[in-house]
C-alpha positions as CSV (number, residue, x, y, z in Angstrom):
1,X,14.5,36.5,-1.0
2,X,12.5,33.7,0.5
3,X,8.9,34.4,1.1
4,X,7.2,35.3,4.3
5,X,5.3,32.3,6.1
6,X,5.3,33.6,9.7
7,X,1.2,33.6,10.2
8,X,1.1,30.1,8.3
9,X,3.8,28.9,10.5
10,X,2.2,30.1,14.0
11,X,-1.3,28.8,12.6
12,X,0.3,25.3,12.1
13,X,1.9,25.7,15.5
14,X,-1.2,26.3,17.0
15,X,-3.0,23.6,15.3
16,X,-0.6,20.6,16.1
17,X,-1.0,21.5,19.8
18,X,-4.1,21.4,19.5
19,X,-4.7,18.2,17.8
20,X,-1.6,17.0,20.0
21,X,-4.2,17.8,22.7
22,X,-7.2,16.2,21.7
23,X,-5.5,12.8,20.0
24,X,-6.9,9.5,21.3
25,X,-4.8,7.5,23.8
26,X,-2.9,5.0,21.8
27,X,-2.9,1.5,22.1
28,X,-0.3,-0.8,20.5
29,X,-1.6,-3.0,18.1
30,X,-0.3,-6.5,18.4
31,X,-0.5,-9.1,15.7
32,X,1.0,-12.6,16.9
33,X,0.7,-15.6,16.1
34,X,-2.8,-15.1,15.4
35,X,-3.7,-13.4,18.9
36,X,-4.1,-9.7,20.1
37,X,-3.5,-9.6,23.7
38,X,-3.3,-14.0,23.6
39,X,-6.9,-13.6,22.3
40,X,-8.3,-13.4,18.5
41,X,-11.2,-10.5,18.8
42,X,-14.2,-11.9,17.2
43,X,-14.5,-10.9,13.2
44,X,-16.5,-7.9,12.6
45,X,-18.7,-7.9,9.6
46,X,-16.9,-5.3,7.9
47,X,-13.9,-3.2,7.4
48,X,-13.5,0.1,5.7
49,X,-10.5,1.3,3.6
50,X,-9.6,4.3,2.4
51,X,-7.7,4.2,-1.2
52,X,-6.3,7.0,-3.7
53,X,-7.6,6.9,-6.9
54,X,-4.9,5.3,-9.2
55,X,-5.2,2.5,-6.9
56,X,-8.9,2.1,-6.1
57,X,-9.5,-0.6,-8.7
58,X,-6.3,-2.9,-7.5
59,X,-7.4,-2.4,-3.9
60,X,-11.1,-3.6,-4.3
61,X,-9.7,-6.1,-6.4
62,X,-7.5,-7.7,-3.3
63,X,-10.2,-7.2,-0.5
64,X,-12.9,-9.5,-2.5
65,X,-10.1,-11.9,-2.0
66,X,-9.6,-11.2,1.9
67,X,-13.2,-11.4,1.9
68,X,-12.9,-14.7,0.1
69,X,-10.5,-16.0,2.5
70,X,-11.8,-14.6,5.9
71,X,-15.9,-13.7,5.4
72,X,-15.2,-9.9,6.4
73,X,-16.9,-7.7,3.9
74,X,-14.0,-4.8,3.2
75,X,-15.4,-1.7,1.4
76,X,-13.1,0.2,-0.7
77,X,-14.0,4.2,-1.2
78,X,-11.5,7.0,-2.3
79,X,-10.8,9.1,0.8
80,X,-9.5,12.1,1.5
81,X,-6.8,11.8,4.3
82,X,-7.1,15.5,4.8
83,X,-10.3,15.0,6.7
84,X,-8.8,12.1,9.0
85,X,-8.7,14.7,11.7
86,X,-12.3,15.4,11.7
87,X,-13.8,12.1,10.2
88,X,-11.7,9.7,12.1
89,X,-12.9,11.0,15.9
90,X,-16.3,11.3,14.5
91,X,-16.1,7.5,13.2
92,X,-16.3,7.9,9.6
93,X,-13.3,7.3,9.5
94,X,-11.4,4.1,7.8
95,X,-10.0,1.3,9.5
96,X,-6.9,1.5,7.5
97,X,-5.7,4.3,5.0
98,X,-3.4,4.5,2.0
99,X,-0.5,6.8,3.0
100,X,2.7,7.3,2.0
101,X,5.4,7.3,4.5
102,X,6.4,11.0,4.5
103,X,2.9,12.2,6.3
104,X,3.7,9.5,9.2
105,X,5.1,12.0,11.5
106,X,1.8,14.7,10.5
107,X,0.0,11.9,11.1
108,X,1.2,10.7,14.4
109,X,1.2,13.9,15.6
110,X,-2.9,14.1,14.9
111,X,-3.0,11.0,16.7
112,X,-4.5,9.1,13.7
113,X,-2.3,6.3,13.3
114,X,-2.0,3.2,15.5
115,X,1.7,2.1,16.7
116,X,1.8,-1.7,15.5
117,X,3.6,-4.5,17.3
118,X,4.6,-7.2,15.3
119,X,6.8,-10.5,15.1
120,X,10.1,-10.7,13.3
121,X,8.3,-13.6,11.1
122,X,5.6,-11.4,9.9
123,X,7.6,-8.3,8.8
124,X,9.8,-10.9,7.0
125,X,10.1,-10.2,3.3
126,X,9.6,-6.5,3.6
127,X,12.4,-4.3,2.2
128,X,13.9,-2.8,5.4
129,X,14.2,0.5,3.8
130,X,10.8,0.2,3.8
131,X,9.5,-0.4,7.1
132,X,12.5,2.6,8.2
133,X,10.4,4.7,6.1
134,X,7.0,3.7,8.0
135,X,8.8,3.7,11.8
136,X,9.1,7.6,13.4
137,X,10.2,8.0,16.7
138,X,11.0,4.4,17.0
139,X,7.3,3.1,16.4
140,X,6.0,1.3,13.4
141,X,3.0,3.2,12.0
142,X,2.6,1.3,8.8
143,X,2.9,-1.7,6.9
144,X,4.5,-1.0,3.5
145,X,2.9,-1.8,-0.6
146,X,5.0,0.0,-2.9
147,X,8.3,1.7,-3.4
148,X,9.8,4.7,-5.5
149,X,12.5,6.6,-6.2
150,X,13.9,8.4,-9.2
151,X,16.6,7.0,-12.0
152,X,18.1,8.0,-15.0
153,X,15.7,6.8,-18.5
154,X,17.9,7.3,-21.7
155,X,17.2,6.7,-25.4
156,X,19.1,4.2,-26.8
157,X,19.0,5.5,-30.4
158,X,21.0,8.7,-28.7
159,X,22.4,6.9,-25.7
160,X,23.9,3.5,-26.8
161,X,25.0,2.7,-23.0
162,X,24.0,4.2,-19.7
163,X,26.6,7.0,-18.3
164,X,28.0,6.0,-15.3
165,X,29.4,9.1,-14.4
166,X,27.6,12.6,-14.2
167,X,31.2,13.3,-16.4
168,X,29.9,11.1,-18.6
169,X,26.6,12.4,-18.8
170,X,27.9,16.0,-18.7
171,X,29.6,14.5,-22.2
172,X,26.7,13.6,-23.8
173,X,24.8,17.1,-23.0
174,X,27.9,18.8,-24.5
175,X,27.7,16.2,-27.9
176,X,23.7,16.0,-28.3
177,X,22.7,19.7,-27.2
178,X,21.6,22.0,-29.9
179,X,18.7,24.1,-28.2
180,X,17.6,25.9,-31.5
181,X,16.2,22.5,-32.5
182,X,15.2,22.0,-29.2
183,X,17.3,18.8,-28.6
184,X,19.3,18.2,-25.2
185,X,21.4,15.5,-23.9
186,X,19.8,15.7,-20.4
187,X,17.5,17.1,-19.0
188,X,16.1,17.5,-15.5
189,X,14.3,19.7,-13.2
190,X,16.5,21.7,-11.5
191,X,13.8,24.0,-9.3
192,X,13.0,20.6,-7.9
193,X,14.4,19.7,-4.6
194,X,13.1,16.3,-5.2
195,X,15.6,15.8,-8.1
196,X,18.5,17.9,-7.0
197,X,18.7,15.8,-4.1
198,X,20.7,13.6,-5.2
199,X,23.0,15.8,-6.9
200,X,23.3,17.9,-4.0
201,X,24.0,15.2,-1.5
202,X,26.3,13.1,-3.2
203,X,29.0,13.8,-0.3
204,X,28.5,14.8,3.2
205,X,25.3,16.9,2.4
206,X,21.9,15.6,4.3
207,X,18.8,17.3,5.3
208,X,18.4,16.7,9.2
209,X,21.3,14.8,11.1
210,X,20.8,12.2,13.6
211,X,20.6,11.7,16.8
212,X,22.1,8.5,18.8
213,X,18.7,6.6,19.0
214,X,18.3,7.4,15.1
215,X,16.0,10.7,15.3
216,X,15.8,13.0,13.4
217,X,18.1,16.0,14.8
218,X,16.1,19.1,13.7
219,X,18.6,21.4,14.9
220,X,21.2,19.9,12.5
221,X,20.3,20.8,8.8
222,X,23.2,19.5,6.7
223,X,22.4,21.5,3.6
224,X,24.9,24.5,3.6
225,X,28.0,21.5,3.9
226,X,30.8,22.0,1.2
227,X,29.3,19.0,-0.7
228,X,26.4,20.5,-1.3
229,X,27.9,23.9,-2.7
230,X,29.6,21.6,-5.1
231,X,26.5,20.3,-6.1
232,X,25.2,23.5,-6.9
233,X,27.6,25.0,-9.0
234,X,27.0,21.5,-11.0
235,X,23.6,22.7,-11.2
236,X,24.2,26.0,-12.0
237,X,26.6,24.7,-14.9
238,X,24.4,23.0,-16.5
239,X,22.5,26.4,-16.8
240,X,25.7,28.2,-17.9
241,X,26.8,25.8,-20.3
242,X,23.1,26.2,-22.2
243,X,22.6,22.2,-20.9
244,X,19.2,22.5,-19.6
245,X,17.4,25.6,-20.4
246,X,16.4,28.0,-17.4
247,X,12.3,27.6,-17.9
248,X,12.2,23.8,-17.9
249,X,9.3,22.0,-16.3
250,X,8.2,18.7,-16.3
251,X,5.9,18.6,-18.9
252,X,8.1,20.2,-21.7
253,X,10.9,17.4,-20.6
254,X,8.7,14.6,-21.0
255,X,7.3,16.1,-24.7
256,X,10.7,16.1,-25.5
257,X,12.1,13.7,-24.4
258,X,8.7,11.0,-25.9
259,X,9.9,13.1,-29.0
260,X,13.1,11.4,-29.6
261,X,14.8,14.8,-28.9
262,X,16.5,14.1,-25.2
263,X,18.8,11.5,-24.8
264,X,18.4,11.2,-20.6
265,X,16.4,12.2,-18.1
266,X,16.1,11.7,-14.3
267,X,12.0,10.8,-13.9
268,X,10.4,7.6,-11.6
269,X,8.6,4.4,-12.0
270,X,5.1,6.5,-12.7
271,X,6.4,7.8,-16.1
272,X,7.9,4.8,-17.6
273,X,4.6,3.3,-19.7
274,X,4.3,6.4,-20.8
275,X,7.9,6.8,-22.0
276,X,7.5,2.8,-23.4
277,X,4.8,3.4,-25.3
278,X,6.3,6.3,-27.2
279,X,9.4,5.0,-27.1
280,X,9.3,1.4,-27.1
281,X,13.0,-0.6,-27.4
282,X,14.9,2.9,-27.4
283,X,13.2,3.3,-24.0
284,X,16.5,1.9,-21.1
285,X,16.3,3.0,-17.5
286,X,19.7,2.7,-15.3
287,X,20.5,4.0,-11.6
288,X,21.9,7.4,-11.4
289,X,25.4,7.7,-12.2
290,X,28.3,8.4,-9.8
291,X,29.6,11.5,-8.9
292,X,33.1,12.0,-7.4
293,X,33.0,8.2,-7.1
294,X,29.6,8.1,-5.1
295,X,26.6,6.7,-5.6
296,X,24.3,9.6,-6.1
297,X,21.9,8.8,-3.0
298,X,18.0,9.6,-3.7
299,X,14.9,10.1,-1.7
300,X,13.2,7.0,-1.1
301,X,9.1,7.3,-1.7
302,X,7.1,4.3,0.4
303,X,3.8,3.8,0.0
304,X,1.5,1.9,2.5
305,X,-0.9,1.1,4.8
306,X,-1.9,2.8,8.6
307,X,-4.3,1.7,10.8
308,X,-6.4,4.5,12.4
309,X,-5.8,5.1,15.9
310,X,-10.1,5.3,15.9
311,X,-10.5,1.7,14.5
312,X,-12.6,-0.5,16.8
313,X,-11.0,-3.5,14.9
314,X,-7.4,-2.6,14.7
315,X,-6.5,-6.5,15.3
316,X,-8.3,-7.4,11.4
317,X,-7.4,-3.9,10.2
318,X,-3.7,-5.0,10.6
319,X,-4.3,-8.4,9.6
320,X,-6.4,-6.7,6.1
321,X,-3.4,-4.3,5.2
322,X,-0.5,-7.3,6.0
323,X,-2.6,-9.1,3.4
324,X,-2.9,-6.4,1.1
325,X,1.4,-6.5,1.2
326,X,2.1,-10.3,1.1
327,X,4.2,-11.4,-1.6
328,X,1.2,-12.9,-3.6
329,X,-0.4,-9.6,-3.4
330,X,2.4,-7.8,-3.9
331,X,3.6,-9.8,-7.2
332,X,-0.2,-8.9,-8.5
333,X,0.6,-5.5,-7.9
334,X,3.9,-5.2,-9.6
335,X,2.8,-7.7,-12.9
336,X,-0.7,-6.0,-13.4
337,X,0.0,-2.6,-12.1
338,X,3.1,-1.5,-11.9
339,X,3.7,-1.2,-8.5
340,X,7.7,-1.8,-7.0
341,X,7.3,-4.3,-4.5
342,X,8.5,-3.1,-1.0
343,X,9.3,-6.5,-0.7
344,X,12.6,-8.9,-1.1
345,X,10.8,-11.8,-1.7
346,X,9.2,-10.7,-4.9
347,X,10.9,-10.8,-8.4
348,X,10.3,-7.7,-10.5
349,X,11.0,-9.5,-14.0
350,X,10.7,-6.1,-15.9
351,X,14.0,-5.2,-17.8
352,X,12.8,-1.3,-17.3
353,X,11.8,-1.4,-13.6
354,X,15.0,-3.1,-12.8
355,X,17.0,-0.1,-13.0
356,X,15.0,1.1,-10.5
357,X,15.3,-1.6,-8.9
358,X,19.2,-1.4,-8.2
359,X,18.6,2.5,-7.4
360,X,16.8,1.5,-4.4
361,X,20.1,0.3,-2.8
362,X,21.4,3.4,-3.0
363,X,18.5,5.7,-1.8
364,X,17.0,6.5,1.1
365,X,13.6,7.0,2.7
366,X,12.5,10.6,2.6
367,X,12.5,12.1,6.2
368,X,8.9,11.3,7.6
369,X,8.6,14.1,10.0
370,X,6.7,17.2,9.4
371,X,9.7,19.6,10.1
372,X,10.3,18.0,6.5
373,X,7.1,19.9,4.8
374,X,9.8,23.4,5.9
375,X,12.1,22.1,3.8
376,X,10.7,22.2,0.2
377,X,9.8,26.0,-0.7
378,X,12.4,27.7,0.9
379,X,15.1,25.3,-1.5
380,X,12.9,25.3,-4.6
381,X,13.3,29.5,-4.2
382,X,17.3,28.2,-3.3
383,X,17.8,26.2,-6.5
384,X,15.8,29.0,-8.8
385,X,18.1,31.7,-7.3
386,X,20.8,29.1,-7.8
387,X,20.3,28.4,-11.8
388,X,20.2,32.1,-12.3
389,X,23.5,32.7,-11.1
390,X,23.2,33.7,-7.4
391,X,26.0,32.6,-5.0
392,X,24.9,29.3,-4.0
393,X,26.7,29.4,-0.6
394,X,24.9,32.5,0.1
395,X,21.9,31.5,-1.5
396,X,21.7,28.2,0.7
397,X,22.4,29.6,3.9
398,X,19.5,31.9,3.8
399,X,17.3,29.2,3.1
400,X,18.8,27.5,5.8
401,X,18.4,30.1,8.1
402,X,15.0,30.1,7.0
403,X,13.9,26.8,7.4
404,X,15.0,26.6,10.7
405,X,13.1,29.9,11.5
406,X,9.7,28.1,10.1
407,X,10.9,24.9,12.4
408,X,11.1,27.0,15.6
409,X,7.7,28.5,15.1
410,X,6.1,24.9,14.8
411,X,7.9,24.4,18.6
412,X,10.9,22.1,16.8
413,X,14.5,22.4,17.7
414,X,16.3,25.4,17.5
């Protein structure tokens, strides 16, 4: 059922030992009280930082004011972090990158990311969710900018008040579906892993267990638990009861639902203008609901800086990305771009991105290790199989079996 990846897997083996073998040795950066090592290196006359596009504009714009503030000239170019490997030993690399926190563990692994040491007073203010999401193995790799996660956006014309319950919103699909007009009462993406987390979780389901120190257990894959069984036949429901048609994809959901003709949705903070502008006041965004009297858990997106391991000037690198995320900076973000502080100490005063907001309490960071990139093909295939009508305890032991097939070949637990 699930496809074949054995060559892909022992290539990717193959390579990690490899760059394993040729990483640089690491040095802890150490940010205190103004002193690396009890002495402030001198300034160089420029730093480098990679951005992604849909941020290159708000990056430049805060480095002209580190420049301001500090003389260092910081140039901001769109980079690929695919090339790190190659670029960063060959020093054309950055000083720091734009990452999110789910590549940490890839990245470590390539030996392109510095291990930062810093004082309780400077990571002060960041969410802690957040800096979880940038620590693997126990190390901080990152200092966090953004956050994301998914929610529940309804139309209020068709919606009046947001379910609380998934019986609630099961309710609603039952009332407002009519799929010869093309009109649902929810909608979601049910071949995504992404947003069936959260539905498939909602008990004791997980993807990797834990160890005592907090490490991932790779060896402990918690998706075949009778939770998550449950989950699926909800998902599969939806499917039988003509909810959510079999062929849906994110771009026919968000026509429909910018339409008028979908009363909710699970989507994240990227779509909302979008949705506001076709909307407007009928647009309302709300946590997920509850299921069985939980809080439907969801992955936790963080998005960031990392300082390359190859930096000769990882002491104003650190001290350029903590910048980038102070609360000033971080208010900028959120007011003229959008961005969900990964902050405490900055008010997001957007009715919309406040149900976000309070969804964030009840998710968690998406497991930063690359055993994780096993995870999401074999249960796309699982959920697809799943919606048709397949057994899902069947169905999601294979894929079990599978992923921890792909895991062993990359040398990770058995």
């Amino acid at each position: 059922m699930l496809k074949n990846n054995l060559f892909f897997g022992l290539s990717m083996f193959c390579l990690i030992i490899l760059l394993s073998a040729c990483g640089p040795q690491r040095d802890n950066v150490e940010v205190e009280e103004g002193t690396v090592n009890d002495e402030i290196p001198e300034k160089p006359e420029e730093l480098n930082v990679w951005a992604w596009d849909n941020v290159l504009e708000p990056l430049k714009m805060l480095a002209e004011k580190y420049t301001e503030e500090t003389g260092i000239k910081v140039n901001v170019i769109v980079g690929d972090n695919a090339n790190l490997t190659l670029d960063a030993p060959a020093g054309k690399g950055p000083d720091i990158y734009y990452e999110t926190h789910d590549r940490m563990g890839e990245r470590y692994v390539q030996g392109v990311v510095s291990e930062l040491t810093l004082t309780d007073e400077q990571l002060s203010g960041y969410q802690e969710s957040a800096l979880e999401g940038f620590t693997y193995e126990g190390e901080l790799l990152g200092i966090p900018s953004s956050l994301e996660t998914i929610g529940l956006l309804y139309n209020k014309s068709l919606i009046p008040e947001a379910p609380e319950t998934v019986e609630e919103l099961n309710n609603y699909a039952e009332e407002l579906t009519n799929p010869s007009n093309d009109e649902y009462g929810f909608l979601t993406i049910t071949s995504d892993f992404y947003f069936m987390y959260p539905f498939l979780t909602s008990g004791n389901g997980y993807v990797f267990g834990e160890d005592e120190q907090g490490s991932y257990n790779t060896s402990d894959i918690g998706l075949t638990e009778d939770d998550v069984i449950q989950g699926a036949n909800l998902v599969y429901s939806w499917h039988e009861d003509g909810f959510i048609p079999e062929s849906i994809n994110d771009d026919i959901m968000s026509s429909l639902f910018s339409n008028g003709q979908v009363g909710a949705i699970t989507s994240g903070p990227w779509a909302v203008e979008g949705f506001r502008e076709s909307l407007g006041d009928d647009l309302a965004i709300a946590p997920l609901p509850t299921y069985n009297g939980e809080h439907l858990e969801s992955f936790l997106g963080v998005k960031g800086f990392a300082v390359s391991e190859y930096s000769e000037n990882k002491y104003w690198a650190t001290d350029l990305a903590l910048f980038m995320t102070n609360a000033e900076n971080s208010q900028t973000m959120f007011e003229d771009y959008n961005l969900i502080p990964a902050r405490t100490d900055v008010t997001v005063d957007d009715e919309l991105y406040e149900g976000f907001q309070e969804q964030i309490q009840f998710a968690s960071p998406m497991p930063n290790i690359p055993e994780m990139a096993q995870v999401w093909d074999p249960m796309e295939d699982a959920l697809v199989f799943i919606s048709q009508g397949d057994d899902p305890k069947a169905v999601l032991e294979e894929a079990v079996d599978y992923i921890k097939a792909q895991i062993s070949l990359m040398g990770g637990s058995n």
